[in-house]
C-alpha positions, 0 to 999 in steps of 0.5 A, a space after each residue: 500500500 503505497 502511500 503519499 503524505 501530502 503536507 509534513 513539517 520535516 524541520 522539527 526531526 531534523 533540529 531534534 536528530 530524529 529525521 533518519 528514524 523517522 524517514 525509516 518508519 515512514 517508509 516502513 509504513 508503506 509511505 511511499 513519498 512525502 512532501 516537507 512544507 515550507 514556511 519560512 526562509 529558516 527552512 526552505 534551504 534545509 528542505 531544499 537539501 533533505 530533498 536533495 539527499 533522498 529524491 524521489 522519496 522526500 519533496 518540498 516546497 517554499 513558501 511564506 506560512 501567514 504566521 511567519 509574516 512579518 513588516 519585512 514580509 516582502 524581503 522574504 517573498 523575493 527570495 521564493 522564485 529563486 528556488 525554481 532555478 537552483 539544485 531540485 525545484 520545489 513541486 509547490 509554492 507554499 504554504 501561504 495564506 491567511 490566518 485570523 486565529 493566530 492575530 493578537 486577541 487583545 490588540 485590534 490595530 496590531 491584528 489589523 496591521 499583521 493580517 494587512 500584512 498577510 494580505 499583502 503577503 499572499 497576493 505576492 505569492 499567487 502572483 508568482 504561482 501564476 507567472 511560474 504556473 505552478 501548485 499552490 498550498 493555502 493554508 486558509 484559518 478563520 479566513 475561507 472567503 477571504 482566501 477564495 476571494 483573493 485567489 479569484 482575484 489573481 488569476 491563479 489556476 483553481 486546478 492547480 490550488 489545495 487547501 491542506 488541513 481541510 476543516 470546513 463544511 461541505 458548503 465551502 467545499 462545494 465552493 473549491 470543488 465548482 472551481 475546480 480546487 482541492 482540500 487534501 485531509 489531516 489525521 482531524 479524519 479520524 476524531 470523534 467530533 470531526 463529522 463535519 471534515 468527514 461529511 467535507 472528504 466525502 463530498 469532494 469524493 475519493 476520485 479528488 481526494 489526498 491525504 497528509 499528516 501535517 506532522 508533528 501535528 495533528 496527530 491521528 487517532 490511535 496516537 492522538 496525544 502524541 508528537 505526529 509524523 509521517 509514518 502515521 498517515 497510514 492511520 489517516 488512509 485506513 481510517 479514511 478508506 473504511 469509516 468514509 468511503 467504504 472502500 480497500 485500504 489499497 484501492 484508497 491509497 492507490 487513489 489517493 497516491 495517483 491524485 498526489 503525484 498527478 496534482 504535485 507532478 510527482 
């Protein structure tokens, strides 16, 4: 059962002397590849290089996470398209969006600024991806409409746009899937309050479907509690394939996998 985790966050491994073992498990595990998500200029060189050391198992992306960003936000962005001439080339921009959860809660002219700066920040991101033609991820947190509507406005490709860590309704999905965009689904699948994310993947339907870890967080069950990683998509994959679609574990994760390599170009 060959699996892909779409969205993982290799930087915490590393910094911890853990990513060897962890790429063993996963690999273990049947994952097959993975794509390690950047979010900062502290990773995108890092990743570019654990890419670069296990090809065709690990990819990556850069991007500019909304929560990284900063008044300097553009001096970071600048340096994002450069990635696309030297050593591998990312199979994506991102991730990038818009966050309202994280803003100050207690300072609304400094929450306004930051969130004018993410703003700001993700209209310069989509316009690379247009002009570079490539997949975009978007993390999108208490901001769906506003996300849409900016990447509406770009011009960007809906085909080539996946919103990861997908929580919202079938209502919001309905809204990428008429466009023709994605939501790809963490280990929040598999917990027991989660009936809205599940009722979401089903309305997208297998035939659209990817998965992901977003290690080390939001681990799935039986581990929730615990740090996450890539090997623990299988988790997501049969929980997904028997509770959601009704189908084989192998028949979801050849899917699943075919929709990954297909959408990342891969």
């Amino acid at each position: 059962m060959g699996l892909i985790d779409t969205h993982t966050h290799l930087e915490s491994f590393s910094r911890q002397g853990t990513l060897a073992g962890a790429l063993t498990r996963a690999k273990e595990a049947g994952v097959e590849a993975m794509i390690t998500i950047g979010t900062s200029p502290d990773d995108w060189a890092p990743y570019r290089e654990i890419a670069e050391k296990n090809p065709g198992f690990v990819h990556y992306t850069v991007g500019l996470h909304p929560c990284s960003v900063e008044e300097d936000w553009a001096q970071a962005v600048a340096h994002i398209e450069g990635f696309w001439t030297n050593g591998p080339k990312p199979v994506a921009l991102g991730e990038c969006g818009l966050d309202r959860f994280h803003l100050p809660k207690d300072n609304a002219e400094q929450a306004a600024r930051i969130f004018a700066w993410q703003r700001a920040a993700f209209e310069a991101q989509l316009a690379i991806v247009k002009r570079l033609g490539c997949p975009v991820v978007v993390h999108s947190r208490g901001a769906f409409q506003e996300c849409v509507d900016m990447i509406d406005a770009s011009g960007v490709a809906w085909e080539r746009v996946v919103f990861h860590c997908f929580t919202e309704n079938e209502a919001e999905m309905a809204e990428l899937t008429r466009r023709g965009g994605y939501g790809s689904f963490t280990g929040i699948i598999t917990y027991k309050t989660a009936g809205n994310v599940r009722a979401a993947a089903k309305a997208q339907g297998l035939a659209r479907l990817m998965i992901e870890t977003d290690a080390p967080y939001l681990t799935p069950m039986p581990h929730r509690g615990k740090p996450n990683e890539p090997a623990f998509v299988r988790h997501t994959a049969e929980f997904a394939a028997k509770e959601v679609f009704g189908v084989s574990a192998e028949e979801f994760a050849a899917v699943t996998t075919a929709n990954a390599r297909r959408f990342f170009g891969i």
